[in-house]
C-alpha positions in Angstrom: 0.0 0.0 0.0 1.0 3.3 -1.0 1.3 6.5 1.3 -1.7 9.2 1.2 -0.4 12.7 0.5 -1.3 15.0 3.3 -2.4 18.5 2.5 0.4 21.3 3.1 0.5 23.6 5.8 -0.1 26.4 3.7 -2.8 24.9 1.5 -4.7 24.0 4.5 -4.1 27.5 6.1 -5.5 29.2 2.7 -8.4 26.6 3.1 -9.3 27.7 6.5 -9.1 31.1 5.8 -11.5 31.4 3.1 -13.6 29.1 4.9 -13.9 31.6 7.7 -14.5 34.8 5.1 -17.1 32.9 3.6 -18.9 32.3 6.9 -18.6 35.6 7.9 -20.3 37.0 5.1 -23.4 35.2 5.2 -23.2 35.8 8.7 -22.9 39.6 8.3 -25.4 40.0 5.3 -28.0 38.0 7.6 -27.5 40.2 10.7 -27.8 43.2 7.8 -31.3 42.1 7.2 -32.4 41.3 10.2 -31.6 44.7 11.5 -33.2 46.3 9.1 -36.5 44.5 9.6 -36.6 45.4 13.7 -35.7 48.7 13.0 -38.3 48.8 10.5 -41.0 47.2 12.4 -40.1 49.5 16.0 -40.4 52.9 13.7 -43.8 51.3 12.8 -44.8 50.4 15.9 -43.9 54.4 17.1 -45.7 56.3 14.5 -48.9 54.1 15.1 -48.6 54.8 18.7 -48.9 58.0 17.9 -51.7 58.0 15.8 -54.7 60.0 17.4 -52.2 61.9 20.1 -52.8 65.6 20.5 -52.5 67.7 23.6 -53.1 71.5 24.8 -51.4 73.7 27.2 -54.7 74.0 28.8 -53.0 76.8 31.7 -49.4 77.9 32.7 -48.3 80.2 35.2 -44.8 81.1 36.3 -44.1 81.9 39.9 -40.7 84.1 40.3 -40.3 83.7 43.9 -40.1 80.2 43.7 -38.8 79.9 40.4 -41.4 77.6 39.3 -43.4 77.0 36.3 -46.9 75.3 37.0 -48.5 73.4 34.0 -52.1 71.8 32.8 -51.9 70.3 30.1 -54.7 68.2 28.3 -54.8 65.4 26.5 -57.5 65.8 23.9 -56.2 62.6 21.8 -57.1 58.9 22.2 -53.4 57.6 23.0 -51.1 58.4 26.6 -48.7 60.6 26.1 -45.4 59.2 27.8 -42.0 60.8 28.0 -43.5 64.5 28.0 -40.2 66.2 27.9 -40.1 70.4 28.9 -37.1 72.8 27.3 -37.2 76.0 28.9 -35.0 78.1 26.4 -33.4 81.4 27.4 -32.2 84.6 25.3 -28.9 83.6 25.2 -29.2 80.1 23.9 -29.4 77.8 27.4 -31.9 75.0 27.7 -33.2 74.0 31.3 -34.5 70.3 30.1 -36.9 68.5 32.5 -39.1 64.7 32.3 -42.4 65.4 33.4 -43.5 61.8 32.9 -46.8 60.6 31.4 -50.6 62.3 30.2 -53.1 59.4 30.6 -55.5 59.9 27.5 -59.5 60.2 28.2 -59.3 64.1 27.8 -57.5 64.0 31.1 -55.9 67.2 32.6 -53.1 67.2 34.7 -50.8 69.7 36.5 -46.8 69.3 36.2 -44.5 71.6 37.7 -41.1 73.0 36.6 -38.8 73.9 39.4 -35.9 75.7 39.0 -36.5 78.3 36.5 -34.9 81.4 36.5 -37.0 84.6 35.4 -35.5 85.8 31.5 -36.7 82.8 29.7 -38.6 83.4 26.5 -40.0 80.1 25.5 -41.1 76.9 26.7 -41.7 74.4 24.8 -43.0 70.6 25.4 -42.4 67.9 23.7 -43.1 63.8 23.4 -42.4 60.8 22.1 -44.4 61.4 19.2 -41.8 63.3 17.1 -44.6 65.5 15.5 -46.0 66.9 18.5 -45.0 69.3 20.0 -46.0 72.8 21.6 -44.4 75.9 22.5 -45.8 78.1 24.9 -44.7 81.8 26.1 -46.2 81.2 29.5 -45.9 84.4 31.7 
């Protein structure tokens, strides 16, 4: 019997290597799709939550002494409002950001309060999750 030829070092390595690339692509052009479809479906899923949202600045008064901002706001659309954020912008370009949390929907009103708010601001403004909507408010 005669000997079997064993594959060289550096055939073997080459082998291996391309192997691995080939692998690796598949892998890499799956995970590409894959992605694409979840990000796809969650941007969905966001503008049909907010479907139907609306809300009002329904009052706002601003207290000096205790540098506070009192709001009611109303929800007048058929979804909860969550991550109501407030941006009280000043003259020269500063932003006091604050989370004021969630508006149930129903045609609920509730009062949120801003703390911390230096007189001199010239806008506030309110926004949510709902990249749309959004008001802005001189509130004196």
């Amino acid at each position: 019997m005669g000997m079997a030829k064993a594959v060289s070092p550096l055939v073997a390595a080459v082998l291996l290597i391309a192997v691995t690339m080939t692998i690796a692509g598949m892998l890499a052009y799956w995970a590409s799709g894959f992605v694409r479809q979840q990000t796809e479906s969650f941007s969905n899923q966001s503008i049909a939550g907010c479907t139907g949202a609306n809300f009002n600045v329904y009052a706002c008064s601003y207290n000096p002494s205790a540098q506070q901002i009192k709001l009611i706001l109303d929800n007048v659309g058929t979804v909860s409002l969550k991550n109501i954020t407030s941006n009280i912008i000043y003259p020269d370009a500063t932003i006091l950001s604050s989370e004021l949390g969630v508006l149930p929907s129903g045609g609920t009103l509730k009062t949120f309060t801003i703390s911390g708010v230096s007189s001199g601001y010239s806008t506030l403004e309110l926004r949510t999750e709902c990249e749309a909507l959004s008001v802005s408010t001189a509130c004196r």
